[in-house]
N, CA, C and O atoms as CSV, one atom per row, in Angstrom:
chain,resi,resn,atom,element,x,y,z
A,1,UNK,N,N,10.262,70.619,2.116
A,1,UNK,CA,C,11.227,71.043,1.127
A,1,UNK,C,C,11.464,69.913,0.137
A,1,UNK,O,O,11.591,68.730,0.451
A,2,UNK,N,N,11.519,70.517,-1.363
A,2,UNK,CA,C,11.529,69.342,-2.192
A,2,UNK,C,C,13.448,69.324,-2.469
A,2,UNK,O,O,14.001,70.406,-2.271
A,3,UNK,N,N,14.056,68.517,-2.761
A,3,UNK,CA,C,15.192,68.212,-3.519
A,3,UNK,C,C,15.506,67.340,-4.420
A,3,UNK,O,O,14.807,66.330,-4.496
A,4,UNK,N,N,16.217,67.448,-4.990
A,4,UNK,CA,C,16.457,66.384,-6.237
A,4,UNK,C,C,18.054,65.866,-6.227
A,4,UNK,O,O,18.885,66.753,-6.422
A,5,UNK,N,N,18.487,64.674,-6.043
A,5,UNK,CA,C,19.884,63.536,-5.869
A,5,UNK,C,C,19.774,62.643,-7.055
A,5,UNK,O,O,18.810,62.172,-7.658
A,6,UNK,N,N,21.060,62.560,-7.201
A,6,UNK,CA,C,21.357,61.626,-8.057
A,6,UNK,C,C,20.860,60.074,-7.503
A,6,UNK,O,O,20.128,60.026,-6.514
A,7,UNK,N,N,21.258,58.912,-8.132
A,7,UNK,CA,C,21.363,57.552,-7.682
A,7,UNK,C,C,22.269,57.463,-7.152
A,7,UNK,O,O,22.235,56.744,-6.154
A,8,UNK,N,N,23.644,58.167,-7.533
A,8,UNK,CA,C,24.719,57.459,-6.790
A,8,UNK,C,C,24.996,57.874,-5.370
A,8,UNK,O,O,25.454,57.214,-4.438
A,9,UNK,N,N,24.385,59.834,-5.472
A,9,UNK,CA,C,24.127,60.304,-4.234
A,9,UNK,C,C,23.261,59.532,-3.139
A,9,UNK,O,O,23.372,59.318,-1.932
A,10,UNK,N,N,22.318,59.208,-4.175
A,10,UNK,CA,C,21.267,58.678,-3.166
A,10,UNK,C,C,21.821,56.999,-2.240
A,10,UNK,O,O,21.594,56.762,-1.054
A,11,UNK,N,N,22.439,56.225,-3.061
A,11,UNK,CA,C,22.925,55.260,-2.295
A,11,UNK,C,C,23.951,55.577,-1.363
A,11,UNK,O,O,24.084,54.943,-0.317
A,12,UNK,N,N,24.693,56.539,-1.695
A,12,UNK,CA,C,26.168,56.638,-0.914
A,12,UNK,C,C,25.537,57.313,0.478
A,12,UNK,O,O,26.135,57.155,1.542
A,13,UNK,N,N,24.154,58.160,0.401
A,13,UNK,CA,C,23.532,59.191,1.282
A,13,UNK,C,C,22.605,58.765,2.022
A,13,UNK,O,O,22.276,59.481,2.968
A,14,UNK,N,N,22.006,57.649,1.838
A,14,UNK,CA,C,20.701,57.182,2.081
A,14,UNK,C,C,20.180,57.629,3.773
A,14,UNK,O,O,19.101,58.108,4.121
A,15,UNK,N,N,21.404,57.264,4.629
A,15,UNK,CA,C,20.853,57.175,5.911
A,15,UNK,C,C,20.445,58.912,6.259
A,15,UNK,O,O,19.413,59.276,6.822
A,16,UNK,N,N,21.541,59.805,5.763
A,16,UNK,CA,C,20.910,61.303,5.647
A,16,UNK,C,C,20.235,61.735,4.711
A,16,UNK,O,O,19.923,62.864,4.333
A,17,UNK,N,N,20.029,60.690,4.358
A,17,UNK,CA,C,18.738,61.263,2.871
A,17,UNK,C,C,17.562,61.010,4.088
A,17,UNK,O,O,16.785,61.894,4.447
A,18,UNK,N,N,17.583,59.860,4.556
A,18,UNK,CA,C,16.191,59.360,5.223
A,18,UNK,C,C,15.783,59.989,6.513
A,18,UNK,O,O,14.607,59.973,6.875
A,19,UNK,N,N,16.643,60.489,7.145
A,19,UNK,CA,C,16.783,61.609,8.525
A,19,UNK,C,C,16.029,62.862,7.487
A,19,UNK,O,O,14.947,63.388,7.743
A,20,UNK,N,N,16.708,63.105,6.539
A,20,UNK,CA,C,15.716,64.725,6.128
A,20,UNK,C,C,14.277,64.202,5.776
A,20,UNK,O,O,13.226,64.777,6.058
A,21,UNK,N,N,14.382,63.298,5.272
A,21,UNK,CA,C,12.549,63.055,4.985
A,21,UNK,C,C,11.893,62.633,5.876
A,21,UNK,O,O,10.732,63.035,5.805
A,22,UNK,N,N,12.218,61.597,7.219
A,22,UNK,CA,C,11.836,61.989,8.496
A,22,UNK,C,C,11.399,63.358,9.238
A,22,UNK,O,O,10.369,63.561,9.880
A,23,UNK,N,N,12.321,64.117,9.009
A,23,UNK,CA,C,11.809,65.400,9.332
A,23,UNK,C,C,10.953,66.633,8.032
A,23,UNK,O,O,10.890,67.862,8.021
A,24,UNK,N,N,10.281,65.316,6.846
A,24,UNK,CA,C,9.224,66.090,6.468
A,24,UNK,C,C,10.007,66.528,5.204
A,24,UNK,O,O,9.156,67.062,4.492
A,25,UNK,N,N,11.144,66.569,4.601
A,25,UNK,CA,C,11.679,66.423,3.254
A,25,UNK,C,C,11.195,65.311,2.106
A,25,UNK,O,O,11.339,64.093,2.210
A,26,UNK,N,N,10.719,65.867,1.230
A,26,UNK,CA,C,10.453,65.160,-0.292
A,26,UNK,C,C,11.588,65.288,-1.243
A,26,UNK,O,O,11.852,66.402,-1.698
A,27,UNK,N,N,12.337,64.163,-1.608
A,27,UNK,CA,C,13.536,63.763,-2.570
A,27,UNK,C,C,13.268,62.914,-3.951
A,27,UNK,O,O,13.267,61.726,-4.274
A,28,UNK,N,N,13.102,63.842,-4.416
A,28,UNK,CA,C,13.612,62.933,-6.521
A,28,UNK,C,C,14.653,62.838,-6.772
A,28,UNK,O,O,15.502,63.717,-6.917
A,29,UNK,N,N,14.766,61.145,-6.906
A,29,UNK,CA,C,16.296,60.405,-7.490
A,29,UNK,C,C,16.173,60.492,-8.837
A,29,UNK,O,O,15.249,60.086,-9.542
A,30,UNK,N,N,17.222,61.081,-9.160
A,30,UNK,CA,C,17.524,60.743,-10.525
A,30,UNK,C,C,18.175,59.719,-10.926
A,30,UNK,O,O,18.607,58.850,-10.169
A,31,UNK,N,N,18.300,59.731,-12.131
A,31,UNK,CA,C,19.221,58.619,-12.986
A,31,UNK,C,C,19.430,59.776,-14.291
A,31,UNK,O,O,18.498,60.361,-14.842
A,32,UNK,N,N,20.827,59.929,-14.606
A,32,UNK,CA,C,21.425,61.088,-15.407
A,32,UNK,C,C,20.503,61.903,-15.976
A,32,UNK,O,O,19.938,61.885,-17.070
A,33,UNK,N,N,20.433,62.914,-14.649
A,33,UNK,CA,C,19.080,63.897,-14.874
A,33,UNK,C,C,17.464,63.490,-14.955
A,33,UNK,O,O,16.563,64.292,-15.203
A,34,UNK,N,N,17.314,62.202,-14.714
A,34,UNK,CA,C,15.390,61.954,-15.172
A,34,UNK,C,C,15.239,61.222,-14.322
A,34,UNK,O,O,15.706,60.105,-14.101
A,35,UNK,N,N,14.204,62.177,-13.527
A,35,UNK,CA,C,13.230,61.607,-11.908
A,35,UNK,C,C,13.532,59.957,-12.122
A,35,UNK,O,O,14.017,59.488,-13.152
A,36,UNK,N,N,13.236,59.366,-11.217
A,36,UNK,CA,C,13.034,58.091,-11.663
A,36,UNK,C,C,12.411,57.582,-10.324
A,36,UNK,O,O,11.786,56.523,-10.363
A,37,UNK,N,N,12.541,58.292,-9.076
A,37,UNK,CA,C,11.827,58.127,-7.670
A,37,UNK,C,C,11.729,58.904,-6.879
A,37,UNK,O,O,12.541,59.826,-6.957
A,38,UNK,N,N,10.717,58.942,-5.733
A,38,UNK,CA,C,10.208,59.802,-4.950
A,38,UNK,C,C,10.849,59.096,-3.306
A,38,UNK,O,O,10.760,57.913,-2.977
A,39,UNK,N,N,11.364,60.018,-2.630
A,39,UNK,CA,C,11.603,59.188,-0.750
A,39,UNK,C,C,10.993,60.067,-0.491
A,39,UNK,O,O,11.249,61.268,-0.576
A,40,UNK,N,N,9.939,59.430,-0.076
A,40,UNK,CA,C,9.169,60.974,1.110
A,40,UNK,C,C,8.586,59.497,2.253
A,40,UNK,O,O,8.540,58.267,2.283
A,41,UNK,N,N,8.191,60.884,3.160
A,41,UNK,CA,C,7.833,59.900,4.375
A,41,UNK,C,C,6.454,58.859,4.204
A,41,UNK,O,O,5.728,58.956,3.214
A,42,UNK,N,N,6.217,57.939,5.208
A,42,UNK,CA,C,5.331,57.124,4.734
A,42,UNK,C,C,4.444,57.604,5.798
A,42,UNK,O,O,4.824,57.951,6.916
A,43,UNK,N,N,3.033,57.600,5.303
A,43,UNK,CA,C,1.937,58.130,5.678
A,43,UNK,C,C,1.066,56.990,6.333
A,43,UNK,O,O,0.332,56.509,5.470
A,44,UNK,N,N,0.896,56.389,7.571
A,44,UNK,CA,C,0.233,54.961,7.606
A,44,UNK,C,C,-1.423,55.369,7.841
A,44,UNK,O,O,-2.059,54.415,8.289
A,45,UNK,N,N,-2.175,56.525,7.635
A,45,UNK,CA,C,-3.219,56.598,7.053
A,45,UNK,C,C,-3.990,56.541,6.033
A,45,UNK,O,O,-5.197,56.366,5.871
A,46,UNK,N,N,-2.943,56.747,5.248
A,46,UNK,CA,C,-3.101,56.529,3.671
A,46,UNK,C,C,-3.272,55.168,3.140
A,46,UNK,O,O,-3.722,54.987,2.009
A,47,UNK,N,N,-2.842,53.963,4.116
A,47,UNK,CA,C,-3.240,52.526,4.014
A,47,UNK,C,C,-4.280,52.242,4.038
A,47,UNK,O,O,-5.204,52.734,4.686
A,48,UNK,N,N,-4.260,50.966,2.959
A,48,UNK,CA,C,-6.332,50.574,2.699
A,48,UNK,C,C,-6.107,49.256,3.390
A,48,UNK,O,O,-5.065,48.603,3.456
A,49,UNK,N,N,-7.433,48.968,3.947
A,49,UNK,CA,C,-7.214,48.070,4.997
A,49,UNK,C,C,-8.044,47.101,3.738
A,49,UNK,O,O,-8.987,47.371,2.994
A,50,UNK,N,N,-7.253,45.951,3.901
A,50,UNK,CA,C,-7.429,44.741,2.655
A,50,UNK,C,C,-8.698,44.533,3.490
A,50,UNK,O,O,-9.014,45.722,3.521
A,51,UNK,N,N,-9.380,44.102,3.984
A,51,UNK,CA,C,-10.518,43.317,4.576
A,51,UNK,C,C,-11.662,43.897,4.169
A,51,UNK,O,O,-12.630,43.228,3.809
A,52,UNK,N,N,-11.646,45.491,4.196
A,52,UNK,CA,C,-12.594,46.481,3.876
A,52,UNK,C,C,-12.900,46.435,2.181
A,52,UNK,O,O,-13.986,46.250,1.632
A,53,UNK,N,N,-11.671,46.650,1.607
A,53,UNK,CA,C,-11.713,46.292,0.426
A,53,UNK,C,C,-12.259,45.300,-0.414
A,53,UNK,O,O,-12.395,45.604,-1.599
A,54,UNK,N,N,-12.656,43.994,0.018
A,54,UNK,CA,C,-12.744,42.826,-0.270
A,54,UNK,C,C,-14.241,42.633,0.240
A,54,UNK,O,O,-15.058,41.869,-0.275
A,55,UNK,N,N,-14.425,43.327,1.166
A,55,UNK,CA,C,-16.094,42.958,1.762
A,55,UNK,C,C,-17.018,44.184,0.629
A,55,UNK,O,O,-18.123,43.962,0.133
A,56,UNK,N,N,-15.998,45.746,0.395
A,56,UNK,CA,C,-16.792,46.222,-0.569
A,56,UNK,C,C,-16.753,45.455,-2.056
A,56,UNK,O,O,-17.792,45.670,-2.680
A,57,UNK,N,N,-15.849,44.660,-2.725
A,57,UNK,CA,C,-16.272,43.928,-3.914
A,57,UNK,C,C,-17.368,42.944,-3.760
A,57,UNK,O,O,-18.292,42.753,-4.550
A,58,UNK,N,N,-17.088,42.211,-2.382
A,58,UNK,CA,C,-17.983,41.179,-2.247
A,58,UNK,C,C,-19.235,41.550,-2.457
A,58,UNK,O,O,-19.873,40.889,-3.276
A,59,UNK,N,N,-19.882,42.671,-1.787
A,59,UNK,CA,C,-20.721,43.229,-1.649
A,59,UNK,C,C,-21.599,44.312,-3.143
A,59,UNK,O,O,-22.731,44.745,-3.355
A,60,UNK,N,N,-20.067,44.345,-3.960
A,60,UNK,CA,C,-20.336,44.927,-5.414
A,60,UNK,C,C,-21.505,43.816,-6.287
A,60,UNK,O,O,-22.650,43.846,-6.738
A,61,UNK,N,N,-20.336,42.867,-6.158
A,61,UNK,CA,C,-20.608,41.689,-6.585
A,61,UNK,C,C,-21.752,41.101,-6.698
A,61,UNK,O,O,-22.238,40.698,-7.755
A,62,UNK,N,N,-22.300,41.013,-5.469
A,62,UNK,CA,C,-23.360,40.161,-5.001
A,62,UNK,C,C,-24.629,41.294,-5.595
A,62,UNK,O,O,-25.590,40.557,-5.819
A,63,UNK,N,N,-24.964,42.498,-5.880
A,63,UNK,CA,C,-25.707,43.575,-7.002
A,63,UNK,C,C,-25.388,43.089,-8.119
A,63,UNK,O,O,-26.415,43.313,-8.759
A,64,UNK,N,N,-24.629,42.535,-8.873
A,64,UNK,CA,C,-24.553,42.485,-9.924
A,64,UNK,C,C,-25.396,41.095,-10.463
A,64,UNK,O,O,-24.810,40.060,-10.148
A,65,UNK,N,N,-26.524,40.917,-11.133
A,65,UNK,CA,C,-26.913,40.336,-12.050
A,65,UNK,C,C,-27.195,39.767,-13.635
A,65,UNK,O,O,-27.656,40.589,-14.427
A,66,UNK,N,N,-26.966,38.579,-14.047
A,66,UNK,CA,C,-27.102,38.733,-15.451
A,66,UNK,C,C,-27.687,37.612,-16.162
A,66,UNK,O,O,-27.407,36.436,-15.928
A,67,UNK,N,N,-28.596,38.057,-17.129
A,67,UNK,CA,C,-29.563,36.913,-17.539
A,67,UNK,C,C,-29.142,36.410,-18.721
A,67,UNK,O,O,-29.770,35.530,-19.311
A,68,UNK,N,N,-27.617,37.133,-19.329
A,68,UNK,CA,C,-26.919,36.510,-20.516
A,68,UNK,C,C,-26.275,35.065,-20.181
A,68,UNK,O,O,-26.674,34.434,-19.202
A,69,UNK,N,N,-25.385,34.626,-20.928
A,69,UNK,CA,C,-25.097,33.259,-21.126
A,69,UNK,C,C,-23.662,33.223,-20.104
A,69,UNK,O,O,-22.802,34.084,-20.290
A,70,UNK,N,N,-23.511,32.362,-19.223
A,70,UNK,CA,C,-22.381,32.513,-17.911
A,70,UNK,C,C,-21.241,31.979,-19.058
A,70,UNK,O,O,-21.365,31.557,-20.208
A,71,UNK,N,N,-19.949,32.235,-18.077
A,71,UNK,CA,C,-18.642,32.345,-18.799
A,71,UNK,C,C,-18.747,31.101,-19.499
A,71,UNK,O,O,-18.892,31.140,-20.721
A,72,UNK,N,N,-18.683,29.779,-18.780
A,72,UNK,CA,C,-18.694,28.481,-19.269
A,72,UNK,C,C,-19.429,28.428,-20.721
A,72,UNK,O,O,-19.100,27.653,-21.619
A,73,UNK,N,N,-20.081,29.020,-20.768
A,73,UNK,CA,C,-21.351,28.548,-22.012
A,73,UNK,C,C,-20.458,29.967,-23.240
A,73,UNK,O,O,-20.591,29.785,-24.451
A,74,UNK,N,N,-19.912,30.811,-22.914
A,74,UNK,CA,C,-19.506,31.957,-23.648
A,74,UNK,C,C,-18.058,30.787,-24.111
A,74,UNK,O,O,-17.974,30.468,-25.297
A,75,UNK,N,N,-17.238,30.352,-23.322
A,75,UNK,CA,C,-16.294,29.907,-24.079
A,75,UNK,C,C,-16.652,28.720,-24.648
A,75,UNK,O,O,-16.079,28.461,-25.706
A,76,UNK,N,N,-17.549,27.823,-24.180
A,76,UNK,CA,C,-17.926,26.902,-25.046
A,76,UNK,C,C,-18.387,27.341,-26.539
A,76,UNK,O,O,-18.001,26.668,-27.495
A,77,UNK,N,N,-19.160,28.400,-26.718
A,77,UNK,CA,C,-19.467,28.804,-27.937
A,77,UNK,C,C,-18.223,28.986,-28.992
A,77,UNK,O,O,-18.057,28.611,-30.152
A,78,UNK,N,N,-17.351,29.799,-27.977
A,78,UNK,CA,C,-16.043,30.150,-28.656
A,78,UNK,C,C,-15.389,29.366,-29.232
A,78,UNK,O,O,-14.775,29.894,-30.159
A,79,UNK,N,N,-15.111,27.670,-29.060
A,79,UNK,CA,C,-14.361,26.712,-29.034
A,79,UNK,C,C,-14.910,26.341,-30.614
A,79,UNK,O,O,-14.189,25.888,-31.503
A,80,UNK,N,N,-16.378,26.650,-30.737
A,80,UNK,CA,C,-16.797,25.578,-31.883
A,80,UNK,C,C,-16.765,26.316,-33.070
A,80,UNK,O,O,-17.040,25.775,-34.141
């Protein structure tokens, strides 16, 4: 179930704001009428595991080749 609270509701309410979205409630805070946030429950599958992330750039990375002029020599040009 979606609902929509004010800010001031939402601070004065929080601990029964957070019991309904525990049990699977989605809440937009307003600020005088305009969304401004979402409380919904937290999903810990939806987390990216930093390590994975970092071995796929590494791994981007290390494909990538280039026979143009490396950064050093690009800003040196720039300077003169």
């Amino acid at each position: 179930m979606k609902t929509t609270v004010g800010a001031y509701e939402a601070k004065t309410h929080l601990p029964k704001l957070l019991e309904r979205v525990s049990k699977g409630d989605r809440i937009i805070i307003t600020k005088h009428g305009v969304p401004v946030a979402v409380l919904q429950g937290f999903d810990a599958k939806s987390q990216v595991n930093l390590d994975e992330v970092i071995a796929d750039i590494k791994a981007f990375r290390a494909k990538i080749t280039s026979s143009g002029p490396t950064i050093r020599e690009m800003i040196e040009e720039g300077r003169r």
